[in-house]
C-alpha positions in Angstrom: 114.6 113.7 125.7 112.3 111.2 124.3 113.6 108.7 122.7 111.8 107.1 119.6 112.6 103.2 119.3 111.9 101.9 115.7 112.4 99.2 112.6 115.0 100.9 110.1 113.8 103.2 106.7 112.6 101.1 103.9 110.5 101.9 100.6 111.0 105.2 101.1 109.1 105.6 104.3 110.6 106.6 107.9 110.0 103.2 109.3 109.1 100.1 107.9 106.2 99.6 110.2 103.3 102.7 109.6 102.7 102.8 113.1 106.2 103.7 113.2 105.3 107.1 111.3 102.3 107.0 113.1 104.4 108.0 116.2 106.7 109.8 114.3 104.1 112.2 113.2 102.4 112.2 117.2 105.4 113.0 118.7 106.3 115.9 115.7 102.7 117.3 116.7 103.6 117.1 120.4 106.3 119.6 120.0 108.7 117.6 122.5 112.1 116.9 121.6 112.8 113.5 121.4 115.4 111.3 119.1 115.3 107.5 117.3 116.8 104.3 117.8 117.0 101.4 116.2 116.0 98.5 118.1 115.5 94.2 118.3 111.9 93.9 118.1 112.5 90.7 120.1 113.7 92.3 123.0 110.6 94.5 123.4 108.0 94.4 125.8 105.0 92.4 124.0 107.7 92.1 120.8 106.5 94.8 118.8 107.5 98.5 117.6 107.7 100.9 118.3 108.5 101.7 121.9 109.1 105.2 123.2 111.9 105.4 125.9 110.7 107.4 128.5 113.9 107.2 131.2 114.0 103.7 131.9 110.4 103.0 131.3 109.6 101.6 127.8 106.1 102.3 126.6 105.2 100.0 123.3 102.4 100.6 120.8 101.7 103.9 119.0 98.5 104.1 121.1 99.7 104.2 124.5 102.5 106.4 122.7 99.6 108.5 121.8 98.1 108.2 125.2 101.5 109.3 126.8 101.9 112.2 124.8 98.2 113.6 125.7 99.0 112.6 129.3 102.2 115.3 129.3 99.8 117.7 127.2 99.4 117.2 123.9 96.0 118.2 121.5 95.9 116.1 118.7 92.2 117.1 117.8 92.2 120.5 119.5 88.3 122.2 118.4 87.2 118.5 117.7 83.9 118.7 118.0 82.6 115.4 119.9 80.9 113.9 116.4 84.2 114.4 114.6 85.9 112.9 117.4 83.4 110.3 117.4 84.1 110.2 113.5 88.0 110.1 113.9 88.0 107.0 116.1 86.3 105.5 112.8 88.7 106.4 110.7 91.9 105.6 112.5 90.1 102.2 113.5 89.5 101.6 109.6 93.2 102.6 108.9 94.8 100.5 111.4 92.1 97.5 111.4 91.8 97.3 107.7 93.8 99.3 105.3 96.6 98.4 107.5 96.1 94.4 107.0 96.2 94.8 102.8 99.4 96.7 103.0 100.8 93.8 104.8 98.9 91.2 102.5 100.7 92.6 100.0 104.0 92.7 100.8 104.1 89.1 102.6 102.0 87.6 100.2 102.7 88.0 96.5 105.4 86.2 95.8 106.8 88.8 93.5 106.5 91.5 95.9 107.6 89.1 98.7 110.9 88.3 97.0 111.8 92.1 97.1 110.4 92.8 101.1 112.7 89.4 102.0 115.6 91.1 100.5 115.3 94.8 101.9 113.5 93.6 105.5 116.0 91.0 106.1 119.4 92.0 104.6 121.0 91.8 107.8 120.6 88.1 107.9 123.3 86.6 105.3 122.0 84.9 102.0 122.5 81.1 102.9 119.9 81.2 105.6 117.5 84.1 104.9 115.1 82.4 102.8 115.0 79.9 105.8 114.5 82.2 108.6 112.3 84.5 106.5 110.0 81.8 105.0 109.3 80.8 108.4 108.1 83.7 109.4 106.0 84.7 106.4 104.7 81.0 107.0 103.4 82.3 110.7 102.5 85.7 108.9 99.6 84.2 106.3 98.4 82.1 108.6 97.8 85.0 111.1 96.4 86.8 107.9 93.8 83.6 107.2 93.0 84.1 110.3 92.2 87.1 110.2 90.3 87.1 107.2 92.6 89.0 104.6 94.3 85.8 103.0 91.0 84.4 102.5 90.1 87.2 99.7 91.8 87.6 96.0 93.4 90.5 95.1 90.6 91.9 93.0 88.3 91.6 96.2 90.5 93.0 98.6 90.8 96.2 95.9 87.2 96.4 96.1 87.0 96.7 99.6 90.0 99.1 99.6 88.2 101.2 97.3 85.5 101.7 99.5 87.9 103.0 102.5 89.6 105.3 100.2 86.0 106.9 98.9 85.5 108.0 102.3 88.4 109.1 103.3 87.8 111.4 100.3 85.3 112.3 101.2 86.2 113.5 104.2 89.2 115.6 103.2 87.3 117.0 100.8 89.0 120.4 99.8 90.3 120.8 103.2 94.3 119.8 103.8 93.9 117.5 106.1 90.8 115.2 107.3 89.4 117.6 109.9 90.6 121.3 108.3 93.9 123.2 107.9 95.7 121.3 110.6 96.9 117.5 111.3 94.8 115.8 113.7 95.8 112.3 115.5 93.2 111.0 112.8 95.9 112.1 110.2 98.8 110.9 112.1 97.0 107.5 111.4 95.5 107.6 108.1 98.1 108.7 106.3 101.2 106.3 107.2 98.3 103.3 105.9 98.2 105.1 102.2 101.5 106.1 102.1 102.4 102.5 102.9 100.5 101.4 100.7 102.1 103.9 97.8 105.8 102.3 99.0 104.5 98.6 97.5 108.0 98.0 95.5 106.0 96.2 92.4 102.4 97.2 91.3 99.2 95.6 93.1 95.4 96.0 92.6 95.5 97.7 96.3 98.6 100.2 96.0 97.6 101.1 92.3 94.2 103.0 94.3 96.4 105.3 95.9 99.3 105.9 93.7 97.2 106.5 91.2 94.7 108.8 92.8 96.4 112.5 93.0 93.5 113.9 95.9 95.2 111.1 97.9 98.8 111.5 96.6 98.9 114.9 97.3 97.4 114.6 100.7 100.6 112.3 101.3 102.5 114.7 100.2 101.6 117.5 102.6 101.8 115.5 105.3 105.2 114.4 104.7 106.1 117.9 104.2 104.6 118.5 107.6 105.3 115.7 110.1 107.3 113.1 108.8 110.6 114.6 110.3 113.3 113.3 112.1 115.6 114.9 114.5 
């Protein structure tokens, strides 16, 4: 039994973190049984989840989760050809890299949405010292995001550049169900946790607004939740 180690449920999703669902949906695909657990992200190896329990042997990022899971026989993109495999390693880089990065721009950084995501992220830490502890880390959050590049943009320009990502991700669904025909592929298994992240925004932005109010990408979500995002 695999086990599944994760952030808790929030907005709606099965992890607060889409590369949780990302691995949610890989290891649904795999067809091994495996279970969750919650976990202290500070007590992971390179402090980040998730992790997948294998026995004793803890194997962090959805990545090497992903590589795992093909390493005990698992297809993700069985009757790829090698130009849409070539193509699906630029889409799941433009999810992760990209569309990830405004999801997280805007949670952390509007202060509207932020004082929602403080509340529901951190509720285990009591009131008289949340804002402390939280502030300090959404301090070390937009810096990494200036960084980056993200924080540098306003909301209007980030939208732009979102809209862009979603037009071909349209585009390549097209009237199929799912980016590469009637089947999930790994390339869904990362696409799809970035927009339906991005739908679970708790207050309207310029970004989420793309998705939520686009039904070819809303009812793409849709099927995929109906097909993957299960847990045991």
């Amino acid at each position: 039994m695999l086990t599944l180690l994760t952030f808790p449920d929030h907005f709606g999703e099965p992890g607060s973190s889409p590369f949780v669902v990302k691995s949610i949906c890989l290891l649904n695909m795999s067809g091994q049984p495996w279970k969750r657990q919650m976990a202290d992200v500070r007590k992971m190896p390179k402090q980040k989840l998730p992790v997948l329990k294998v026995g004793e042997r803890l194997i962090p990022d959805s990545e090497n989760i992903r590589s795992y899971l093909e390493e005990q026989g698992a297809e993700f993109d069985k009757g790829l050809s090698d130009t849409e495999l070539a193509a699906s390693r630029a889409f799941i880089r433009m999810a992760e890299e990209h569309l990830y990065f405004h999801q997280v721009a805007d949670r952390w950084l509007r202060d509207d949405v932020w004082a929602v995501t403080r509340d529901v992220i951190f509720e285990a830490i009591p009131k008289p010292i949340r804002g402390f502890i939280s502030g300090k880390i959404r301090k070390k959050l937009r810096a990494g995001l200036y960084t980056q590049g993200i924080a540098r943009f306003t909301e209007a320009e980030r939208a732009e550049r979102v809209a862009k990502d979603l037009h071909a991700i349209k585009l390549q669904l097209g009237d199929k169900p799912y980016l590469f025909g009637g089947t999930p592929t790994a390339t869904d298994a990362s696409v799809c946790p970035m927009l339906s992240g991005l739908t679970s925004i708790p207050l309207p932005t310029e970004v989420s607004n793309l998705v939520k109010n686009d039904t070819v990408l809303t009812d793409y979500i849709a099927r995929m939740r109906d097909a993957l995002y299960r847990i045991p």
